[in-house]
N, C-alpha and C positions, 0 to 999 in steps of 0.2 A: 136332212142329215146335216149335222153341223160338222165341222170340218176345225183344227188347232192346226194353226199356221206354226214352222217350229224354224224361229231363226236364228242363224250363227251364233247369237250374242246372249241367247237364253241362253245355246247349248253350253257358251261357254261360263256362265252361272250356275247351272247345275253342277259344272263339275269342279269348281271351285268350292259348293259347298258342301259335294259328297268327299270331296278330300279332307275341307277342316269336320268332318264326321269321323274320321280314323283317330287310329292311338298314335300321339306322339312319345318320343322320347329324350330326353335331355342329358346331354351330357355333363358328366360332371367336371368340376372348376379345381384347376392346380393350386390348393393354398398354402404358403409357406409362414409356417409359424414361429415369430422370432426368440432365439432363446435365450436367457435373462445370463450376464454373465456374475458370476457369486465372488464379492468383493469381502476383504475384512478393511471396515473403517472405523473412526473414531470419532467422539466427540472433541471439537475444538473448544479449546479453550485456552484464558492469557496467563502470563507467569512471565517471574523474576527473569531475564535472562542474563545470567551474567558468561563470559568467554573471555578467553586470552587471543593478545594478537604474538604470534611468533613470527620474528622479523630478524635479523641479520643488525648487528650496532658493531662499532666501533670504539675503543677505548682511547681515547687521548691524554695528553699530561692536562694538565691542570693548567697550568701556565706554561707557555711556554718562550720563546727567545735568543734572535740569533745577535748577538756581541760582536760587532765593527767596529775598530780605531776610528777616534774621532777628526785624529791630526795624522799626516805626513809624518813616519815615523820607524823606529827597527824596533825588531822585541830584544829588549836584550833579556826576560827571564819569565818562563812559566813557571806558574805555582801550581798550575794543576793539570790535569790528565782526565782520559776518559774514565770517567766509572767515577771520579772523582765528586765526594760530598761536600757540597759546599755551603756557606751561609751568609746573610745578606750582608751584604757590605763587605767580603771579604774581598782582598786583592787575587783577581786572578791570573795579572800578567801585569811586567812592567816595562815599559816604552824607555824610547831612547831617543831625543831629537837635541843636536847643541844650536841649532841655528836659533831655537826656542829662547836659549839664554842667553844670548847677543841681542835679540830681539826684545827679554826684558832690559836687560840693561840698560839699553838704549833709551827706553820708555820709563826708566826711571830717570834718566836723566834726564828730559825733559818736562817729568814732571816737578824735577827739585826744581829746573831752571824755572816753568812757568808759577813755582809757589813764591821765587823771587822775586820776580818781576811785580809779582801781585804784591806781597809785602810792602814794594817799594813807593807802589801805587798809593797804597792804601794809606803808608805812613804821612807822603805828601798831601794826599788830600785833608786828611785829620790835622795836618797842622795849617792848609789854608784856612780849615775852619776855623778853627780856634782864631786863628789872626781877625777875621770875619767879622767874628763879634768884637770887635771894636768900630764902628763905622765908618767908612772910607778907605779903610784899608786896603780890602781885596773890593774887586769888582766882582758881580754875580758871575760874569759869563766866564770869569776864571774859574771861579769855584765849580761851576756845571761842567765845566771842560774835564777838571782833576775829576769830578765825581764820575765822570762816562769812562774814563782812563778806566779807573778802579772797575767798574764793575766788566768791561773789557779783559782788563786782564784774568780778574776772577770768573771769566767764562772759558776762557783758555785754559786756564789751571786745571778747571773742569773736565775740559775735552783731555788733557792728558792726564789726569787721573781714570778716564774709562779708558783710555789707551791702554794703559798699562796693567787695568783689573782684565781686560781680556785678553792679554797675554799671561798672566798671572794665569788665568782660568784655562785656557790653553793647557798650561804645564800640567793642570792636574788631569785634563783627558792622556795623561801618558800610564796613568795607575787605570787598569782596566778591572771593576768592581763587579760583582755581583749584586744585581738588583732585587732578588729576593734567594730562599734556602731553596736547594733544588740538588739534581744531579747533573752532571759533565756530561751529556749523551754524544758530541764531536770535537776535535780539535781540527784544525786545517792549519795550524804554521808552528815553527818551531823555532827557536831563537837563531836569532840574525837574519829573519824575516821583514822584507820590507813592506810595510801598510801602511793604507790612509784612507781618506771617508771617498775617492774616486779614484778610476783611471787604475793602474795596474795596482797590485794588492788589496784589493778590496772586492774582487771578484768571487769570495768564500769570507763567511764572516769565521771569526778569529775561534770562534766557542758556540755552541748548542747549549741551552739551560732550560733543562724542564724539571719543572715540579712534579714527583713521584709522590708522594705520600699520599697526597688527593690528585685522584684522576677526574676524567670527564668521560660517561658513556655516552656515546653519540646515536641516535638511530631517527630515521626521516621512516615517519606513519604515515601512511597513504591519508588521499584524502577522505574515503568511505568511512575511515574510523576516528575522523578527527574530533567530531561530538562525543564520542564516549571516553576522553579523556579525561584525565583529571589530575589536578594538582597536589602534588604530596600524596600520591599515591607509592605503595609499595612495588616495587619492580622485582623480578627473579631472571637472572643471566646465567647461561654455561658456557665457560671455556672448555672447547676442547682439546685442545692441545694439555688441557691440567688435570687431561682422564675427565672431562664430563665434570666437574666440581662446579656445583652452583653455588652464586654468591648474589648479595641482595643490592641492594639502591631502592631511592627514593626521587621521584620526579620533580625538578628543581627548576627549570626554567622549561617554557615551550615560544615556540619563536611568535605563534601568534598570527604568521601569516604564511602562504604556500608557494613551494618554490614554483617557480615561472615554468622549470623543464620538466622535474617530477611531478608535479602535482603532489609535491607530502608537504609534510610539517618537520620542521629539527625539532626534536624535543633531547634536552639532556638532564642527565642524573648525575649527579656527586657520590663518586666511591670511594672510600676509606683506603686506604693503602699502606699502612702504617709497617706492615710486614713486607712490601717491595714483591708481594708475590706477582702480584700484575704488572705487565708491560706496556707503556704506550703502544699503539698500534694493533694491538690483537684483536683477533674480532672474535664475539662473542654470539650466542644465541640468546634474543633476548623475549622474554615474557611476558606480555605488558597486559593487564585486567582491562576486560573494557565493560563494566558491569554499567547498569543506570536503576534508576530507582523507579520508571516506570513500567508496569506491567504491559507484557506482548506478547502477539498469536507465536506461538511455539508448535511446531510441526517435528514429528521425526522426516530426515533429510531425505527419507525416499518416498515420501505427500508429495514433493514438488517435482513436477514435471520441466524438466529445460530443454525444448526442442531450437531448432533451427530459426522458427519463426517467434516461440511467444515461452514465457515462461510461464505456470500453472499448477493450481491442484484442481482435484476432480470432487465434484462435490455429487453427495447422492440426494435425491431432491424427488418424493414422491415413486422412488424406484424406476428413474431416469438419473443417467450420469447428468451432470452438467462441468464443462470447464469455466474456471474462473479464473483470470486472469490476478496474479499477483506478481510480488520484488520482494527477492531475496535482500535478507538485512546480514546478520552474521550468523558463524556457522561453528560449531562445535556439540563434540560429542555427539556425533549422530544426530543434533537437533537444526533446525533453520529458522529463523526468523524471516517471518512474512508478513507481508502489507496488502490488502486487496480488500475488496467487497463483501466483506466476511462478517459473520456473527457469533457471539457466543454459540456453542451448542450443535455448531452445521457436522454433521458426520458428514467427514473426509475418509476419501480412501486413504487406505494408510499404505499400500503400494501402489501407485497409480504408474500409470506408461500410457503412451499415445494411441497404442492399440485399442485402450476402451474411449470409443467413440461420444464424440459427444452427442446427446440424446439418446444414448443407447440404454436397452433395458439390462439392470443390474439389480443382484439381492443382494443383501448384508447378511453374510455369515454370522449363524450363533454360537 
């Protein structure tokens, strides 16, 4: 009789593979399926862009000029007032100093004396000469002696003939002139006023003169817009304080270089004024083109994304969002100027926001 010995390790074999003999069952698996979000985008493409910079300018005169006494002196008579029209060279005020003409006086009278002296010089040396030429007469060293006289004295004669052209000259800073046509915009003294070019009366100059007919608009351009300027371009300004009335200029000088504290440019225009409507000092609204002749990626202004971190548009790529890093250029009419990694042809969204993720699944509306 044979005998099956039956040990722990069989049994536990058999019943490991009467188990994998049963039905198994498998559960099923949580999948979450992503949902595409539906975009309207655009083809990119470049174009003209032309924009205005609207910036704040100031109106100044043309020329302008404050008028100081040149000498220690009284007024003894205005010719003019404020609001007063004047023209170049005319007298606008007349001084009054007598210490002036004691002072010439005296310096012509040493100028008659030193023209004597020198006459007298000059006549004795002219006659050692002549003596001279006979030989033996005059000795050399006399004749050199009269000749140094002379021209001694004719150095003297000299110094008081400048003596007395600057006091002469003097007298005329008592007629206070206009140095070009303009308007009277301050007076500060009134006759029997005492002025001089220092020290009491001369703490307020005597007149204000600015030139109205041509003004100057002032206005300092940041520096993001300083490349799109241009020279002899046409400009458009509103006052308003004139009801909003717009008036034109043309861009006439720019300075060229930027201020240390703003960061801008002075750029000024020359304004016609011939009708006095405009006043120094007004500030205007001014309108300056800043077009260029190179074609660029033009976006409407809600493509660009500007968060905290990066600025962007969202680009759709294989029906995946992707962010693209770009820089705002300029901005008008709903459009923006951008710089970035970009191609003809890329469809952008054309509302983009941070919500749609980058890498996220997205369709393009038809």
């Amino acid at each position: 009789m044979i005998t099956i010995n039956k040990t722990p390790g069989l049994a536990l074999a058999a019943a490991i593979w009467l188990a994998g003999c049963g039905v198994s069952q498998s559960k099923p698996e949580n999948t979450k399926v992503e949902t595409a979000t539906a975009v309207t985008a655009f083809p990119l493409g470049k174009a003209i862009f032309s924009a205005s910079l609207r910036t704040p300018g100031e109106l100044q005169a043309f020329q302008q000029v404050d008028l100081y006494a040149k000498v220690n002196s009284f007024v003894r008579k205005l010719n003019v007032d404020v609001g007063s029209t004047v023209q170049a060279g005319q007298v606008l005020a007349t001084m009054e100093a007598p210490e002036l003409g004691s002072a010439l006086s005296g310096a012509e009278s040493r100028l008659r004396s030193q023209e004597a002296v020198y006459l007298a010089s000059k006549a004795n040396y002219d006659r050692l000469y002549q003596t001279s030429l006979t030989p033996g007469t005059v000795s050399q060293n006399d004749l050199d002696m009269a000749f140094a006289k002379q021209q001694s004295d004719f150095a003297q004669k000299e110094a008081a003939r400048a003596a007395y052209r600057e006091i002469a000259d003097q007298r005329n800073y008592l007629e206070i002139r206009a140095p070009f046509s303009g308007v009277i915009s301050s007076r500060n003294v009134s006759a029997g006023a005492y002025v001089g070019p220092s020290g009491k009366g001369s703490e307020m100059p005597l007149f204000t003169l600015q030139e109205q007919k041509k003004l100057r608009l002032v206005v300092s351009v940041p520096e993001a817009y300083t490349p799109y300027l241009k020279d002899k371009s046409a400009v458009k300004f509103v006052i308003k304080s004139l009801g909003n009335r717009e008036f034109e200029a043309i861009i006439n000088r720019m300075a060229g270089a930027l201020d240390a504290r703003l960061r801008s440019q002075r750029v000024e225009m020359d304004v016609q004024n011939n009708d006095k409507l405009l006043l120094p000092g007004m500030v205007a609204e001014v309108h300056i083109p800043l077009a260029t002749a190179d074609s660029v990626f033009v976006v409407p202004t809600t493509a660009v994304v500007s968060s905290t971190e990066k600025i962007f548009v969202i680009r759709v790529n294989g029906n995946k969002s992707e962010w693209v890093d770009v820089k705002k250029g300029r901005e008008a009419e709903g459009k923006t100027e951008i710089f970035g990694d970009l191609r003809d042809g890329d469809m952008l969204v054309e509302k983009a926001n941070d919500e749609i993720r980058n890498g996220s699944a997205v369709t393009i509306k038809k």
